[in-house]
Residue, then its C-alpha position, 0 to 999 in steps of 0.5 A: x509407341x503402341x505400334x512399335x510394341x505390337x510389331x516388335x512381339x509380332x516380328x519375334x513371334x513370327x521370325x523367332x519363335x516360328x523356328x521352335x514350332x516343330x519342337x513345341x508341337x511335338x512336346x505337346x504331341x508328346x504330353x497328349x499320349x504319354x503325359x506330362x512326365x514323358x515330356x521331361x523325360x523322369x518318373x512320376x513323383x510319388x504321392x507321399x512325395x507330393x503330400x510332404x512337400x504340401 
């Protein structure tokens, strides 16, 4: 049962999410230079924001 788990998540991992790659590592790319909010494409929240919902 064990052995069916493993090579299932690793079949999924190798055959699916391999063809997402160039995407994650470009999102990451872009979370490394320009930070978090660049990824999702909006303005940072403002502080008075974040304290509010707090």
């Amino acid at each position: 049962m064990t052995i069916a788990i493993g090579g299932g998540a690793a079949f999924a991992i190798i055959f699916f999410y391999s063809a997402y790659l160039p995407m994650f590592l470009a999102q990451l790319e872009t979370a490394r230079s320009s930070g978090l909010t660049a990824v999702s494409g909006r303005e940072p929240a403002s502080r008075e924001a974040l304290w509010r919902t707090l």
